[in-house]
N, C-alpha and C positions, 0 to 999 in steps of 0.2 A: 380567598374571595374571588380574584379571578375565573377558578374553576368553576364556582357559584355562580358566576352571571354567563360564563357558557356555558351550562347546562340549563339556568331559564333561555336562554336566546334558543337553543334547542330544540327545545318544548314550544317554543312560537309554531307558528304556522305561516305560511309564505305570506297571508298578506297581512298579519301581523309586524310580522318583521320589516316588511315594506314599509308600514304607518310609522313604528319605532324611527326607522332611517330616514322618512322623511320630515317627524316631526322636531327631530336632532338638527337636519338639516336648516329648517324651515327657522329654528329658535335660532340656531348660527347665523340667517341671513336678518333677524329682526334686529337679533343684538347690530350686527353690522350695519345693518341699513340706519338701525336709529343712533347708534352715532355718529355717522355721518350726516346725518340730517341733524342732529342734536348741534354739533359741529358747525354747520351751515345757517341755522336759525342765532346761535349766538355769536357768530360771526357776522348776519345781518344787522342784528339787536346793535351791538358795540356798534357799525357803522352809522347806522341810521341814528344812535344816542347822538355819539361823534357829531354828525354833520348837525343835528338842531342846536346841539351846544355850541358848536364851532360859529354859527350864524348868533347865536344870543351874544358869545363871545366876543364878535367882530363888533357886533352894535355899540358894545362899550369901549373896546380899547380900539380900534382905528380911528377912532376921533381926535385920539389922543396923542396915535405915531405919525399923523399928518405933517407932523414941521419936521420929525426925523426925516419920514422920507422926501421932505424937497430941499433942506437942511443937509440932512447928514449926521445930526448929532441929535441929542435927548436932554431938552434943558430941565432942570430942577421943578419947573412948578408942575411940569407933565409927568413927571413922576411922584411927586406927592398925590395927585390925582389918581394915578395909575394905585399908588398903596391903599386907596380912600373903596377903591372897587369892591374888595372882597369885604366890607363891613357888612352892616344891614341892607345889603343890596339883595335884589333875587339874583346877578350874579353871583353872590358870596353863595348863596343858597344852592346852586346848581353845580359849582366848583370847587375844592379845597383848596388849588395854589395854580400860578399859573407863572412862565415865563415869557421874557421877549427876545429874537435871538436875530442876527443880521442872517447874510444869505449864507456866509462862510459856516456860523454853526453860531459862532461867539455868544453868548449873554449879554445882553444890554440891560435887562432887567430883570428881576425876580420878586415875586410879592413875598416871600421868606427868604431871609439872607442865607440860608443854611441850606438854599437849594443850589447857589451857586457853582459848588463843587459836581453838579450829576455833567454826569457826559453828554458831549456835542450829539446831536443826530447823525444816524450812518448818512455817507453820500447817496443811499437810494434814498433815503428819507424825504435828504434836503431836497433833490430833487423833484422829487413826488411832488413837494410842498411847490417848488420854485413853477410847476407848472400848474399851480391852482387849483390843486389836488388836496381835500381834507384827508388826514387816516389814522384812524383811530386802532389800538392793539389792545391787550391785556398787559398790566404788565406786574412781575411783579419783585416788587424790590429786595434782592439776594444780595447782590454785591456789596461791594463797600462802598465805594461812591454811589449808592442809590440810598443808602439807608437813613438819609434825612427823610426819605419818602415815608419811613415804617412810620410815623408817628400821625399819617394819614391812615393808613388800611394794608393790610398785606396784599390786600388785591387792589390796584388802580387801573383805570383805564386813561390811557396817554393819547392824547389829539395833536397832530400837527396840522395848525388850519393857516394858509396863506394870508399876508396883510395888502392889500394894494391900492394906492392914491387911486385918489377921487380921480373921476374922469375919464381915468386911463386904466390901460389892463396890466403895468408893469408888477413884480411882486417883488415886496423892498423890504419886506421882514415877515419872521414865522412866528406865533404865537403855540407856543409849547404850554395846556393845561392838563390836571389831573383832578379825576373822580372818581370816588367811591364806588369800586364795584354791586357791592351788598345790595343797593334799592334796585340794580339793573336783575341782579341776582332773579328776585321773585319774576319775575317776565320772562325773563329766556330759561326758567324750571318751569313755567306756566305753557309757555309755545313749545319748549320740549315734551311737555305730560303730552300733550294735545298732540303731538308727531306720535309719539309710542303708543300712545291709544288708539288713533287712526293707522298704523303699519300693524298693529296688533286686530285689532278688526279684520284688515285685509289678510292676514298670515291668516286667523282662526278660521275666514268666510272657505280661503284657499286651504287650508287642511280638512276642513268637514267636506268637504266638496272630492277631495281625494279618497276620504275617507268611504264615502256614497260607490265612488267607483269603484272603486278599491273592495268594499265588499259585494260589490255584485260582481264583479272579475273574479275574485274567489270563491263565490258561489257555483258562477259558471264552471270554473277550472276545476272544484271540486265536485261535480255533477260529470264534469267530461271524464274525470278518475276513476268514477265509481263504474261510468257505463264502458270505460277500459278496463276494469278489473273484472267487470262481468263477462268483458268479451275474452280476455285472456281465460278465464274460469272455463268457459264455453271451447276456447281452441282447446286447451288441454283436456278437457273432456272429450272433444273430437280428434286430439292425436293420441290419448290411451285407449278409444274406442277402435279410432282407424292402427293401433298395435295390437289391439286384441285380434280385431279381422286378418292381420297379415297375418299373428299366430297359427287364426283357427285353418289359412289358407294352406303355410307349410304344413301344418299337420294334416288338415286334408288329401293335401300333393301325395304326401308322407304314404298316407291310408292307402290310395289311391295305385301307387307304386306298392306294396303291401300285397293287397287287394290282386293287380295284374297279376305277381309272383304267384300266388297260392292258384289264380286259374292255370299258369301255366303249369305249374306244379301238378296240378289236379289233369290237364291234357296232355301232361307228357304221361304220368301215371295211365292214363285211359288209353294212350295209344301203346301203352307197353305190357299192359295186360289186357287188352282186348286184341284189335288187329295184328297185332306181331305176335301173339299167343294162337290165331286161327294161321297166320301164315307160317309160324312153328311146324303148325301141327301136317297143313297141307305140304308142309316141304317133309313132314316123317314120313306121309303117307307116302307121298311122292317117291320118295329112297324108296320103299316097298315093293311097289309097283314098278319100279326100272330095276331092280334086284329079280322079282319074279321073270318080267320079259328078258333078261340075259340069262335068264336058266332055261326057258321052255323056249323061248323063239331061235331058228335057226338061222344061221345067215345070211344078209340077200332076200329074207322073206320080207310081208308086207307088215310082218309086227316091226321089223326093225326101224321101218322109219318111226313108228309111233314109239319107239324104244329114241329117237331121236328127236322128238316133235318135245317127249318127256325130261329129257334131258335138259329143253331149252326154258321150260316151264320151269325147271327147278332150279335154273340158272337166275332165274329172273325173281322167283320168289327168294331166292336170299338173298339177291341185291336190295329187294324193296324189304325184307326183314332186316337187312344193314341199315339201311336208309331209314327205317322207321325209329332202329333203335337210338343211331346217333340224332334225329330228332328229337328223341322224348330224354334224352341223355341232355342234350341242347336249353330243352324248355326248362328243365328243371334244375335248379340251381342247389348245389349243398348245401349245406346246413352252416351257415354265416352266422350264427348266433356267438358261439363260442370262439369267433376269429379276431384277429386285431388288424387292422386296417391293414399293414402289409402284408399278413398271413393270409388275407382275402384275394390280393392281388398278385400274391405271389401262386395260390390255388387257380387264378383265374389263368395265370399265364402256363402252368406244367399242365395244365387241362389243355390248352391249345395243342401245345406240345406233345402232347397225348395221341390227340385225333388225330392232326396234321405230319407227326412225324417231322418236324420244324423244330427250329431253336429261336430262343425268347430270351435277350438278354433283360435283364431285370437291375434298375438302381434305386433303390430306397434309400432315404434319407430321412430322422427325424420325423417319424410320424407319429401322431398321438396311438396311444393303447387302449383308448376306446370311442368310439362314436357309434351315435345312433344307428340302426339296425338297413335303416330309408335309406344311409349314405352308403353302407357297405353294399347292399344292392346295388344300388347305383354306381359304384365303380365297381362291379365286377361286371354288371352285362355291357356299362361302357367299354372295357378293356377286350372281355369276350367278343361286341360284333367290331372294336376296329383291329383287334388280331386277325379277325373270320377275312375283312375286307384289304386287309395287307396280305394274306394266304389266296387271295382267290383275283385282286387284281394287281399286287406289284411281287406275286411270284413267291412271298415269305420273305424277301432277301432285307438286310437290316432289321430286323424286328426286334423293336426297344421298347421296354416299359421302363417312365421314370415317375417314381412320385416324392414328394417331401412334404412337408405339413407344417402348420405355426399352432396359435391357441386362437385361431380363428377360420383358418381354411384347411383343405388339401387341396393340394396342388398336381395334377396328371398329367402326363404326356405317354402317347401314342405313337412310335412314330417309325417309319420301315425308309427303303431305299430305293423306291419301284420307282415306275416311269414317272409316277405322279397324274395330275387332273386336273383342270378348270375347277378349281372349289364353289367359287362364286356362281359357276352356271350350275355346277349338281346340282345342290343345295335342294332345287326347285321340281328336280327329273323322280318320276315315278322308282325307275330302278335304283337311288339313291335313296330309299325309302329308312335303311338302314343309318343314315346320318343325320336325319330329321328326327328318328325317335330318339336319336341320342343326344340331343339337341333338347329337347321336350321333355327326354329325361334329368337331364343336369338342370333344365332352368326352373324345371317346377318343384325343386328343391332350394331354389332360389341361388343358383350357381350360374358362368356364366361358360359357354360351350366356343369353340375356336375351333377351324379348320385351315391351317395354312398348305397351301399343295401349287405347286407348278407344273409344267411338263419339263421333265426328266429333272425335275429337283426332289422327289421322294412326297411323303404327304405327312403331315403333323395335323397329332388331333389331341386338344389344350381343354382341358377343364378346370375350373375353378370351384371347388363344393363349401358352401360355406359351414361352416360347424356352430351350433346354438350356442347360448351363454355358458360358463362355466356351472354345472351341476345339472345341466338341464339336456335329457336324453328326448324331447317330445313324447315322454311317456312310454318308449318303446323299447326290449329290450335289446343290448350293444353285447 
């Protein structure tokens, strides 16, 4: 059953649940309120009875206690009178039985003998009474000394109303009566209906009235819901739109790197079979022609110096046919497809070590065995121009490749033992052009580039490349 009424309370809705609680609440204060008012009206009722009885009651029997109290005693004929009261009188009518008591408590009189036995008034009582106080209670007869009462009514109402000589304000005896609750009965049900219907009025006026606000608050609150679920609906359609754009950006970056590679590919290719094919050839002709002038010119003559002029032309055309070819050797990068991230790096460094006649210490660590084709690029020409700029401004000396990898980046460093540089002020210098494109190359792969360098602390160069999702090559192949 329990479970039953939390899963309806469930199913409410906030300002349902609100009405439920407050109309629980609202029934908890009716109940409360109307008995205390129920409470309070029949506690008036009884007094206000009390005191009109109390005053009907003095009219008859203080006429009667007059000689007691200037006396002191209670002679016989005022008590046959006193017995004569409750017959066909409208006192009889208004009263079942009534006592007379001194100030101490004592009984002087009783209109049934059989009430002689009920107990004295508490000392708050007599007091009450001793200052001219009527008070009237419920009372109802349990005990044993009270059960002469039962043959009146289970329910009596007991009055203690003050006696006091003519004239004067002294009070010289208490008149102790009892009546029939039952006819007070219908009055204080009648003034209580009339409290519960009026606090029941007010509760209902005050619940619809919550009710009014209360549905237009949830009207509200559920209109602010719906135009929040549309705006949520709306962000995540503009943050899988603004994922798609970063996508199609790396991948363009991607292209874009890609794309550079095959021109230079395509301009190392041009400068190695065009121009360095014609300075081939001018350097064969060249051997020809200084091979013939050493056979027919004698020495001292004027061919000789052209035999010397010759020599310096073909000097210079194999330096520019060196130069051309470590160029297009340069531009053009190997065939990275079938490499694994440190077979890339480890090619990229025994290639320095190649040209430069230089040593390349190398530390690998943990690196993935595949990634996208963009990234292997991008750390070999990374590696390739900051070897090239440790070889040509800290001399070769230290020259260290470190990389390692997780399931989200690789990780590089570059790093030699030279004099070092102002890194902060290169950064910006025309002939520093080379640590800009490597900068522009690692970010537009969405990686993050680092150059730490002092003067005569050596120079470090930190890449960060991040690596795509798990199974996701950007289409290209690793």
């Amino acid at each position: 059953m329990p479970d039953r009424i939390k899963g309806a309370l469930r199913r409410l809705n906030l300002a349902q649940r609100f009405m439920l609680a407050t109309l629980l609440i609202m029934l908890a204060g009716l109940f409360g309120i109307s008995t205390w008012v129920g409470q309070q009206i029949e506690a008036g009722v009884i007094r206000q009875n009390g005191t009109a009885a109390a005053l009907s009651v003095d009219s008859y029997v203080t006429p009667l206690l007059q000689d007691y109290g200037q006396k002191g005693q209670l002679d016989q004929q005022h008590m046959q009178e006193l017995s004569t009261l409750l017959g066909n009188t409208p006192l009889g009518k208004l009263i079942d039985a009534f006592t007379v008591r001194d100030m101490s408590g004592r009984m002087l009189y009783s209109s049934d003998a059989s009430l002689l036995a009920l107990p004295a008034p508490t000392s708050a009582e007599l007091a009450a009474a001793a200052r001219g106080e009527v008070i009237s209670e419920i009372d109802r007869p349990e005990h044993d000394n009270e059960l002469p009462l039962r043959k009146y009514s289970d329910r009596l109402v007991k009055t203690y109303s003050p006696v006091r000589l003519y004239n004067h304000s002294n009070v010289f005896a208490i008149i102790e009566f009892y009546q029939d609750l039952d006819p007070l009965q219908a009055e204080i049900n009648a003034a209580m209906t009339r409290s519960w219907l009026i606090v029941g009025a007010f509760m209902l006026g005050m619940y619809l009235l919550l009710a009014v606000f209360s549905k237009r608050s949830s009207d509200t609150i559920d209109r602010q819901k719906e135009e929040l679920h549309r705006q949520v609906l709306r962000l995540t359609d503009l943050l899988d739109q603004n994922q798609e754009l970063h996508t199609r950006v790396r991948r363009a970056a991607a292209s874009v790197a890609n794309l550079h590679e095959r021109l230079l590919r395509r301009i190392g290719a041009e400068l190695h079979d065009g121009p360095a094919q014609d300075l081939s050839l001018a350097l064969m002709q060249m051997d020809v022609a200084i091979g013939r002038s050493e056979v027919e010119a004698p020495a001292g003559s004027s061919k000789q110096s052209n035999l010397e002029l010759l020599t310096g032309i073909q000097a210079a055309l194999q330096s520019a046919l060196a130069e051309l070819r470590a160029i297009s050797s340069g531009l053009s990068l190997p065939q990275l497809a079938g490499l694994s991230p440190a077979e890339t790096l480890a090619h990229a460094a025994r290639a320095h070590e190649r040209r430069t006649h230089t040593t390349v210490k190398l530390v690998l660590n943990d690196l993935p065995g595949r990634v996208p084709l963009p990234i292997k690029i991008t750390a070999y020409r990374l590696v390739q121009e900051a070897l090239n700029n440790a070889f040509k401004h800290a001399g070769a000396v230290g020259q260290q490749v470190s990389a390692h990898g997780s399931e989200r980046a690789i990780f590089i460093q570059i790093s030699d033992s030279g004099p070092g540089f102002e890194a902060d002020k290169a950064m910006g210098l025309d002939e520093h052009l080379g640590l800009v494109g490597m900068r522009e190359r690692v970010e537009s792969l969405g990686g993050t580039f680092e150059v730490d360098s002092r003067r005569g602390a050596g120079t470090k160069v930190s890449a960060i490349l991040n690596l795509p999702a798990s199974g996701a090559t950007d289409g290209r192949e690793n």
